[in-house]
Backbone as a ProteinNet text record, in pm:
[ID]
protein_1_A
[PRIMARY]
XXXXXXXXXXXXXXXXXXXXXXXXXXXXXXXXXXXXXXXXXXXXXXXXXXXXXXXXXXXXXXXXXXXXXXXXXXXXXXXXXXXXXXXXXXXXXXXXX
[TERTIARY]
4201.7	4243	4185.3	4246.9	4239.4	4198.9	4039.5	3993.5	4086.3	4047	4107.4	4121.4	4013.6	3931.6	4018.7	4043.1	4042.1	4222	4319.9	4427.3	4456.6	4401.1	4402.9	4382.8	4302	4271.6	4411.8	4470.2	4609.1	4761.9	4739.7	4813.2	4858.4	4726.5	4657.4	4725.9	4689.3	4741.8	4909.3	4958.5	5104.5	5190.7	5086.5	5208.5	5317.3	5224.5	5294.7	5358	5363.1	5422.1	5552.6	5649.4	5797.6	5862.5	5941.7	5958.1	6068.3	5970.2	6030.9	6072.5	6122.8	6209.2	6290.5	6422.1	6492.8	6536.1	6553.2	6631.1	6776.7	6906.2	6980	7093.7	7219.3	7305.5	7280.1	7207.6	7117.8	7026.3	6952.4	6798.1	6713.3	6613.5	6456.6	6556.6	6529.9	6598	6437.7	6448.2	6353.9	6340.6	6448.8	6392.8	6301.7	6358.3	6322.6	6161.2	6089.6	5988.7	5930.6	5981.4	5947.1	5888.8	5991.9	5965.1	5870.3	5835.7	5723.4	5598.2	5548.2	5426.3	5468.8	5545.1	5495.8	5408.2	5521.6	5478	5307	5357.5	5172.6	5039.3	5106.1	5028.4	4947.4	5081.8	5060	5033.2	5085.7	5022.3	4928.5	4939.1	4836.1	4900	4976.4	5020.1	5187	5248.6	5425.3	5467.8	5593	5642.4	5814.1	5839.3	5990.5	6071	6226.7	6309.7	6415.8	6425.3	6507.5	6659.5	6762.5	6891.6	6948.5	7036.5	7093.1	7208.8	7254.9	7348.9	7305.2	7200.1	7108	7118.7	7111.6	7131.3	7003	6851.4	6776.7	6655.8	6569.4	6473.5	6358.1	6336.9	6219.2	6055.1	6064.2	5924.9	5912	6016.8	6073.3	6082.2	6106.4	6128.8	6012.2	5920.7	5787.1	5702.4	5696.2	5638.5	5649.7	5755.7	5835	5771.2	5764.2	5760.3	5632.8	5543.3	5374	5347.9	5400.9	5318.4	5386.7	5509.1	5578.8	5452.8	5408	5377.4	5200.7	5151.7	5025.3	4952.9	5018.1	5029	4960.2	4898.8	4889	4927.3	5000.1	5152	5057.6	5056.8	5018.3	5091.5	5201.7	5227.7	5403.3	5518.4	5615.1	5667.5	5720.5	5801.8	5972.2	6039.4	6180.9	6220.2	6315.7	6353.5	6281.9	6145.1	6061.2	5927.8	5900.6	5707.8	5665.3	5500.1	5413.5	5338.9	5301.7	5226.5	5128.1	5005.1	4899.2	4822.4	4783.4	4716.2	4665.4	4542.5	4420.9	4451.8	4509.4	4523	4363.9	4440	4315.1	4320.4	4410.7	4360.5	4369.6	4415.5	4466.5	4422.9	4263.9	4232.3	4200.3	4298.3	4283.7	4215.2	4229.4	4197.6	4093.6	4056.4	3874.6	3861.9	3871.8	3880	3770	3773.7	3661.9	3583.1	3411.4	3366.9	3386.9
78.6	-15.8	-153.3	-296.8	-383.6	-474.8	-577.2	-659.7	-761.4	-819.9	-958.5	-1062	-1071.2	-1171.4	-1144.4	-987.4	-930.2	-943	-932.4	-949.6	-1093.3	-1174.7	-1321.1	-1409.4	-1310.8	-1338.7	-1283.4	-1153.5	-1073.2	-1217.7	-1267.8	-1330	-1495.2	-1520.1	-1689.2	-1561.3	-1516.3	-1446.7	-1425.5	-1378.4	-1347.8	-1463.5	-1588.5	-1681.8	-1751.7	-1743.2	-1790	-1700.9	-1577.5	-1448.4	-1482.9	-1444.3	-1434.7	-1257.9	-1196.9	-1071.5	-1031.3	-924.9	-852.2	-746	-696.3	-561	-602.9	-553.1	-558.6	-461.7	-473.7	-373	-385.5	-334.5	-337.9	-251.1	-245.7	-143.3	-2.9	4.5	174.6	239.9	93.4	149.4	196.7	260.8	259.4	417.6	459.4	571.4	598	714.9	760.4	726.9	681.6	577.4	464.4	406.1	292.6	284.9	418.4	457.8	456.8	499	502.7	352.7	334.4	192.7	96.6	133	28.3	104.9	224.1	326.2	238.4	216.8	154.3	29.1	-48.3	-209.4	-222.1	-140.5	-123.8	-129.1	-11.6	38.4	-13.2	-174	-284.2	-357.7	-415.6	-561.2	-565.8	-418.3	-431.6	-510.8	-596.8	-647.4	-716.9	-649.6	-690.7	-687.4	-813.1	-872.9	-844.7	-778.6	-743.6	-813.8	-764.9	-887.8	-824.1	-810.5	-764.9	-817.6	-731.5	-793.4	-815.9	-937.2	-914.6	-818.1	-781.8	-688.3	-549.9	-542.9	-418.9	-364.4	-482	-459.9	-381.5	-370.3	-287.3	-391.5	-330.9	-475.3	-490.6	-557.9	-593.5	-534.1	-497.4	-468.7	-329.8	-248.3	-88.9	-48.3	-135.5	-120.2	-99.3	-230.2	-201.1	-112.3	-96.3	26.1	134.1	148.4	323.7	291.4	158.8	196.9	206.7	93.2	174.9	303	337.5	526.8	599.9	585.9	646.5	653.4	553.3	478.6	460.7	472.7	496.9	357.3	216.4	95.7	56.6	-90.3	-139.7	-217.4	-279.2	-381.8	-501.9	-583.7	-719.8	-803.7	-864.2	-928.1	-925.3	-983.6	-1006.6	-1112.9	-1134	-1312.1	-1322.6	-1348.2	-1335.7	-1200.8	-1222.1	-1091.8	-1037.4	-1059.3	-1020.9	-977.7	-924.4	-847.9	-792.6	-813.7	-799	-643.3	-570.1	-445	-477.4	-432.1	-369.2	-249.7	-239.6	-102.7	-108.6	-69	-79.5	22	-56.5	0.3	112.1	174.1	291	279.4	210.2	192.8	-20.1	-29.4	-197.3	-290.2	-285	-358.7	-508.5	-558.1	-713.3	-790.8	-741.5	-834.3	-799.5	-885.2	-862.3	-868.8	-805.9	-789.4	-903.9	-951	-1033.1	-910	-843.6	-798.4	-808
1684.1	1786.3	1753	1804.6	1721.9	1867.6	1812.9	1914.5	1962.9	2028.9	2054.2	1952.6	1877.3	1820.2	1678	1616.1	1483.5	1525.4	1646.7	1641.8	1619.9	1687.2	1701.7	1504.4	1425.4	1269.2	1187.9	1263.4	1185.7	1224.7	1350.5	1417.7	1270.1	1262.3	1192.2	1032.8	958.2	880.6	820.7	962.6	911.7	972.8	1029	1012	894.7	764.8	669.3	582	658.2	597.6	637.6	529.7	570.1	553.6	630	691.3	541.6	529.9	406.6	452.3	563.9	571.9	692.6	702	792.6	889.9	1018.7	1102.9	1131.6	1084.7	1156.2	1225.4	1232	1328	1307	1185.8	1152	1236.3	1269.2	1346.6	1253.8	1315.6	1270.1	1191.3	1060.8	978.6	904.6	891.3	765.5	638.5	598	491.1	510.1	678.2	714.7	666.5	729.1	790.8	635.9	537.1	415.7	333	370.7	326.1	387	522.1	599.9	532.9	524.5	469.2	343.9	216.6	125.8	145.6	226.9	244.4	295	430.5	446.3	357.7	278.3	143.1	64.1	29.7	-60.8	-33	100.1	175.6	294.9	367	475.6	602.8	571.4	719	645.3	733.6	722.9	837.1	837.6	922.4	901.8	997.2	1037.2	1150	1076.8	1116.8	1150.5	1314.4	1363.7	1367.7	1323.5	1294.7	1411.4	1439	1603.5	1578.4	1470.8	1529.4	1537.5	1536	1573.5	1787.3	1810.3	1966.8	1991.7	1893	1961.2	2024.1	2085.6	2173.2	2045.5	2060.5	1911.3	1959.2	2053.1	2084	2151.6	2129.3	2136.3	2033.9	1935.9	1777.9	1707.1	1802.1	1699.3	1739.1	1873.9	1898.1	1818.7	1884.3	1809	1592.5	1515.9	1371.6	1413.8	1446.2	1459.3	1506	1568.4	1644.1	1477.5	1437.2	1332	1202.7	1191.8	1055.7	1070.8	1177.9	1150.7	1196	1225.5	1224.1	1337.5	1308.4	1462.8	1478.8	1599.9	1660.7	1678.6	1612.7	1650.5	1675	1727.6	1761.5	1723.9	1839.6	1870.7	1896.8	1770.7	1835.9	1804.6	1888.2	1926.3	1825.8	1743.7	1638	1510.1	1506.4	1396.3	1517.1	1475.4	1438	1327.3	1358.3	1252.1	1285.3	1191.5	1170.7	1091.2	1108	1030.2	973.6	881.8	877.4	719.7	770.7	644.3	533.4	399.1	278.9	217.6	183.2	146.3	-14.4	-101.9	-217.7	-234.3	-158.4	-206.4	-89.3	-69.5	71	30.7	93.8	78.8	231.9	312.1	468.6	525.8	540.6	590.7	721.5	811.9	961.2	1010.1	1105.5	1173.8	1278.5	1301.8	1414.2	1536.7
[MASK]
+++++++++++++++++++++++++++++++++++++++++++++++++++++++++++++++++++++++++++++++++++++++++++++++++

């Protein structure tokens, strides 16, 4: 579970991140799910980009890939959110206490 302080550092982080996976009229699929466990893997924090012709809510979406994926939901802004989750071979982000 993620502080205030340590969400507020993931937040300053994935602003200059641009969203490397997409959602759309498919929905969240097991590949999908595949593919966020890589991204995680490698980057530790990815930012998704909800398609509008998806019609799904962006923050039902991210829920549902974090509980899937092991992730924690930091943050929601119009059709993208960001996930985190601490790489076990490729740790790049240094949490703040």
């Amino acid at each position: 579970m993620l502080t205030g302080k340590q969400r507020s550092f993931l937040k300053k982080e994935a602003h200059g991140v641009d969203p490397i996976l997409q959602i759309g009229k498919n929905g969240v699929t097991d590949n999908f799910i595949t593919q966020v466990n890589d991204a995680l893997e490698a980057r530790e924090l990815v930012k998704v980009n909800v398609l509008n012709n998806s019609f799904l809510d962006t923050k039902e979406v991210a829920n549902d890939v974090a509980n899937k994926t092991g992730a924690e939901f930091v943050q929601s802004i119009g059709n993208k959110f960001v996930l985190y989750r601490e790489s076990e071979e490729n740790k790049t982000i240094k949490l703040p206490k």
